[in-house]
N, C-alpha and C positions, 0 to 999 in steps of 0.2 A: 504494500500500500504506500502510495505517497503521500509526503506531505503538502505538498505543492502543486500547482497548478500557473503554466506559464503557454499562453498563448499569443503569437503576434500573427497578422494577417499583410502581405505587401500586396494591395489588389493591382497595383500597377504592373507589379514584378511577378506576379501571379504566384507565390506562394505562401505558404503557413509555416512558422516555424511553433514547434508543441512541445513542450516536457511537463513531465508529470501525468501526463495518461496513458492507461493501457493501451497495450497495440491489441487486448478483444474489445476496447470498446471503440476502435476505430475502423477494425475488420470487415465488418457487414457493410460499409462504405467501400474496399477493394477489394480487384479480382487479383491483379497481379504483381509484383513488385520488382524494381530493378534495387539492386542492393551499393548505392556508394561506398557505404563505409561499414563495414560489419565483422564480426568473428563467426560469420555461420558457413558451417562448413556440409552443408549440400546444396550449396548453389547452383546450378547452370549456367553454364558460358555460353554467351552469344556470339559467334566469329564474327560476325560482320560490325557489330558495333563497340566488342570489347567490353560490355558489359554481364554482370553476374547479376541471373535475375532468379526467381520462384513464386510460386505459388501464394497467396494469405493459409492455406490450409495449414502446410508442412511450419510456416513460421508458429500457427495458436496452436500447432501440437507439441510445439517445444518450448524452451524457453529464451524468449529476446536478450531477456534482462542480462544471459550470458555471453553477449555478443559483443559488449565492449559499447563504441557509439555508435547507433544504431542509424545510420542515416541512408533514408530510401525515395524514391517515388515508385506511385504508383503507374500502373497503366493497362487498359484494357485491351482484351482478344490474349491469341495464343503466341507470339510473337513480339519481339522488343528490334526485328532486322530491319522493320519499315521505320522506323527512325531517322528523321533526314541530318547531314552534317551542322546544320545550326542547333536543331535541337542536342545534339550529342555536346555539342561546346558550351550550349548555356549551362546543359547540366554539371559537366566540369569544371566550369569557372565559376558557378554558384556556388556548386559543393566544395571548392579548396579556400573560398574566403570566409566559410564558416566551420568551426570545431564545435557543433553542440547537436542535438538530434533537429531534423530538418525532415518534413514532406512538400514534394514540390507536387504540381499537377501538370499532367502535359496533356495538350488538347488534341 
């Protein structure tokens, strides 16, 4: 349980950065997640983009909390290769100027 609750919203920059809540109470919101920054070690590699992604199932049957810092976005369908090169850079240059848990949204 935590003690805290810390949410910011960039609607400009289109994301949320959250700590202090479950990742089940934010689950039933995504299908799939790309993993920036984590210690989970069943991930999937994607070739084409370089990224380590999975399922929400496999993450609430285990536990996050083990993971070190947790930083992901989500994204729907079965696949993270349609991806286009801007989207892949925002994501990188967002995620390396923050060190704290971070969910982005990609449209």
């Amino acid at each position: 349980m935590r003690n805290y609750l810390y949410i910011w919203a960039d609607k400009v920059k289109n994301y949320i950065v959250a700590s202090g809540i479950e990742f089940s109470d934010i689950a039933p919101f995504v299908e799939n997640i790309i993993l920036l920054k984590h210690e989970y070690d069943e991930a999937e590699f994607d070739l084409s983009t370089k990224f380590e992604f999975t399922s929400k199932e496999k993450i609430i049957q285990d536990n996050p909390y083990k993971y070190g810092d947790f930083c992901w976005v989500d994204f729907n369908g079965n696949t993270i290769s349609k991806l286009d090169k801007n989207s892949i850079a925002s994501l990188l240059i967002s995620h390396t100027r923050r060190n704290h848990l971070m969910k982005y949204y990609i449209k």
